[in-house]
DRENPA-3360 file (N, C-alpha, C; in nm, 2 decimals, always signed):
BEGIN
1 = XXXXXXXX = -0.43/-0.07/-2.66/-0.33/+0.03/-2.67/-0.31/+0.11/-2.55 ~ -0.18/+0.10/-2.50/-0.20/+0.22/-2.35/-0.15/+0.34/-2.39 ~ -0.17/+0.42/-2.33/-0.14/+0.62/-2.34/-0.02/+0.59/-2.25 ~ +0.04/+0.72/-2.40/+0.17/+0.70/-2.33/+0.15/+0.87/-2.23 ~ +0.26/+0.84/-2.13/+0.25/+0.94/-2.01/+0.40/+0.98/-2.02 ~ +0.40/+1.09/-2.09/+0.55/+1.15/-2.07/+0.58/+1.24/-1.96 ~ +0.46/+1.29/-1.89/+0.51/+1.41/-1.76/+0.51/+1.37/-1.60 ~ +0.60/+1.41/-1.57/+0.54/+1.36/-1.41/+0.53/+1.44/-1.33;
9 = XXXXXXXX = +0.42/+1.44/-1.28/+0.36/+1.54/-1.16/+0.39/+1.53/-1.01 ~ +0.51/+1.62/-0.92/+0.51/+1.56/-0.81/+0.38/+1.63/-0.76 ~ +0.31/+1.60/-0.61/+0.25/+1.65/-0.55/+0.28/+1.62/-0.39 ~ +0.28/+1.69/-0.32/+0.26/+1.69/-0.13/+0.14/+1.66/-0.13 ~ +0.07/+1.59/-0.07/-0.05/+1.56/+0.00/-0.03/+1.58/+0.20 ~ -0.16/+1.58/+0.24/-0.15/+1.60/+0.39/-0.18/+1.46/+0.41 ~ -0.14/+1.39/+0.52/-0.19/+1.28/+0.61/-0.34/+1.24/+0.57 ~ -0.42/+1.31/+0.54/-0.58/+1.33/+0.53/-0.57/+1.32/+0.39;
17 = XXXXXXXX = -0.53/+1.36/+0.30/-0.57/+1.34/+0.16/-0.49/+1.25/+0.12 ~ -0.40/+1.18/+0.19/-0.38/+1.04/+0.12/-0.49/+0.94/+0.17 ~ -0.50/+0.93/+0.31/-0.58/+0.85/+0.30/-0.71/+0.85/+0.22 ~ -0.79/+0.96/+0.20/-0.88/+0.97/+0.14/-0.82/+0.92/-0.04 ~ -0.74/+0.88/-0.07/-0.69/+0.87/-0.20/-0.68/+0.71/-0.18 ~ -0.62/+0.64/-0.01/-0.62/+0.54/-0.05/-0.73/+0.45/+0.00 ~ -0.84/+0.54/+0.03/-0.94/+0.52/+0.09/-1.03/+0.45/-0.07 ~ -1.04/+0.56/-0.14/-1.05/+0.55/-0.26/-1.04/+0.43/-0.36;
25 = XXXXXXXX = -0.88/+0.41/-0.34/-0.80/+0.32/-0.45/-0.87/+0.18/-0.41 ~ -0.87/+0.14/-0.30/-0.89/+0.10/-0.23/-1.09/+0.00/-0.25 ~ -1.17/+0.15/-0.27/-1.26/+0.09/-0.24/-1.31/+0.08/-0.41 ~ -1.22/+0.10/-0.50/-1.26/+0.06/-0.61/-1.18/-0.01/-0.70 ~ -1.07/-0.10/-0.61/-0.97/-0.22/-0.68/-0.89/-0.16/-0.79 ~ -0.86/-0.05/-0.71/-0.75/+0.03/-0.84/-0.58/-0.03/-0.77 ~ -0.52/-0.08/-0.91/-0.39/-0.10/-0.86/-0.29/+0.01/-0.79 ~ -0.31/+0.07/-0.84/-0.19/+0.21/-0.78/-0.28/+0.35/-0.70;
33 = XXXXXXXX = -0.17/+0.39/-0.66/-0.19/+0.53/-0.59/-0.23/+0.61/-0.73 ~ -0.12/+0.57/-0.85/-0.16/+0.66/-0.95/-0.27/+0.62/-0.99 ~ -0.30/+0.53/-1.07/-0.43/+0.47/-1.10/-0.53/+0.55/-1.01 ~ -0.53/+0.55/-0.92/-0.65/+0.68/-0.85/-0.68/+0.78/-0.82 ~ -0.54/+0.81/-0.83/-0.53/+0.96/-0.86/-0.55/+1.01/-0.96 ~ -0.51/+0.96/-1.11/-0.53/+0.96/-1.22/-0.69/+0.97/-1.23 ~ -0.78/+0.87/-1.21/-0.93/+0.88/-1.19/-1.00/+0.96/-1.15 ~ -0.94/+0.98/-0.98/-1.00/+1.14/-0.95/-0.98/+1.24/-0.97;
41 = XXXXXXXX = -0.87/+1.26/-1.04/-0.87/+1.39/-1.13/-0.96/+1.37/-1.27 ~ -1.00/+1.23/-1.37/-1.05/+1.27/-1.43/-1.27/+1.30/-1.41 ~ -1.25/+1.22/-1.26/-1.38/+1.26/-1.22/-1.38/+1.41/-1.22 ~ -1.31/+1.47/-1.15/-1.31/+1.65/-1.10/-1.33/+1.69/-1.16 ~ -1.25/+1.70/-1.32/-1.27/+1.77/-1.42/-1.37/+1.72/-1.50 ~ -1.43/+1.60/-1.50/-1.57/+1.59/-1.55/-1.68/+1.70/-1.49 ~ -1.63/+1.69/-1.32/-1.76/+1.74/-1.26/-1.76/+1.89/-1.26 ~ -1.65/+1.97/-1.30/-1.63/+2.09/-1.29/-1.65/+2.13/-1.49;
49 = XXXXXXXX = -1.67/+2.08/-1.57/-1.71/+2.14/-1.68/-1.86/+2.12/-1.66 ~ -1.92/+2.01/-1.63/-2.07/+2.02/-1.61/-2.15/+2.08/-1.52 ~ -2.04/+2.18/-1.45/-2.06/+2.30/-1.34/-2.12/+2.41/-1.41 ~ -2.04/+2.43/-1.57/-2.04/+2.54/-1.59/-1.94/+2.70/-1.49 ~ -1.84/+2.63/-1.41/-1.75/+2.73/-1.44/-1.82/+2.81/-1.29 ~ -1.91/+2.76/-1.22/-1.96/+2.85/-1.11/-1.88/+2.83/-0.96 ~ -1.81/+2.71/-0.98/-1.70/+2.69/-0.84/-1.62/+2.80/-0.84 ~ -1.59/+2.85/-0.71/-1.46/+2.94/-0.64/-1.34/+2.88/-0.63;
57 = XXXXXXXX = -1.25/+2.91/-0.63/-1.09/+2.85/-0.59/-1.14/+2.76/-0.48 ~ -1.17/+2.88/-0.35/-1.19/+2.79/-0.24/-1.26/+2.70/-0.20 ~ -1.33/+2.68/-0.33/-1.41/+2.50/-0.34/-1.35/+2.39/-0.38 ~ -1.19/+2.40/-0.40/-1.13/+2.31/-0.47/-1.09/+2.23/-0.30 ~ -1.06/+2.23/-0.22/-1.01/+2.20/-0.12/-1.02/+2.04/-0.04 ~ -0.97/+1.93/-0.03/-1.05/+1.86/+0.01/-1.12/+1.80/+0.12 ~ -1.05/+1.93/+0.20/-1.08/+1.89/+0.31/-1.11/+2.01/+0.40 ~ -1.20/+2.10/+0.49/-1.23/+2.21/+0.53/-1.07/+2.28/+0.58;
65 = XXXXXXXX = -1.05/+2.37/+0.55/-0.92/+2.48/+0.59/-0.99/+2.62/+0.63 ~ -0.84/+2.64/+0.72/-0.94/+2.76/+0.81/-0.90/+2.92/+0.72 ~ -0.92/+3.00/+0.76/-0.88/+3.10/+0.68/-0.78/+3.14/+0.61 ~ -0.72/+3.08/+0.65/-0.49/+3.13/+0.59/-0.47/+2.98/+0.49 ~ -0.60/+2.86/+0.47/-0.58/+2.79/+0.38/-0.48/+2.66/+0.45 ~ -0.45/+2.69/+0.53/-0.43/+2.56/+0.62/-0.56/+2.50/+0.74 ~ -0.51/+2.35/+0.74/-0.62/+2.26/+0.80/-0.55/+2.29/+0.99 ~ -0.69/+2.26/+1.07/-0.58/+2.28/+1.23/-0.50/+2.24/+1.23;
73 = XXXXXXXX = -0.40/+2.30/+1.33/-0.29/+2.27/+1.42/-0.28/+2.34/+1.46 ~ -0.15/+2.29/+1.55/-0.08/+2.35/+1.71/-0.10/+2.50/+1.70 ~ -0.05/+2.50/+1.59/-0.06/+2.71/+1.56/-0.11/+2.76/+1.59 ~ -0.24/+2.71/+1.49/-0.38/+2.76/+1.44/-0.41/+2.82/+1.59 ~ -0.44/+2.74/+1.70/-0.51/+2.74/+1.81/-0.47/+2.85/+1.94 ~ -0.33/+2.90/+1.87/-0.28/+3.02/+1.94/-0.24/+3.13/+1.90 ~ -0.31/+3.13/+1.77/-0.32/+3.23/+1.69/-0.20/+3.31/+1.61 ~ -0.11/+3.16/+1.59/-0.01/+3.23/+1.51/-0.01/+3.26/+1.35;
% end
């Protein structure tokens, strides 16, 4: 029987978190971008109830961001 999926979720991703998604999909013979996306979200939320609730926001991230929550660039480096 498959689950039915009535919502659709858009998301932006950066250059870097797709790859990492198709890096993913990829290394575990998942047909789709959704299909792995769908999985890593339900890993996350596995791994974050068996946390017990001790992660910060700013642990959600998946890739290191600098203070203002953006990853480098041109900006960043001149202090805009």
């Amino acid at each position: 029987m498959s689950e039915m999926r009535g919502e659709r979720l858009q998301v932006m991703l950066s250059p870097e978190e797709l790859t990492a998604i198709d890096d993913f999909r990829f290394r575990h013979r998942m047909p789709t971008r959704a299909a792995a996306v769908r999985e890593l979200l339900k890993l996350g939320l596995t791994a974050l109830a068996s946390d017990g609730g001790r992660m910060k926001s700013s642990d959600y991230g998946v890739f290191r961001r600098g203070p203002d929550g953006h990853t480098g660039g041109p900006d960043q480096d001149r202090g805009a």
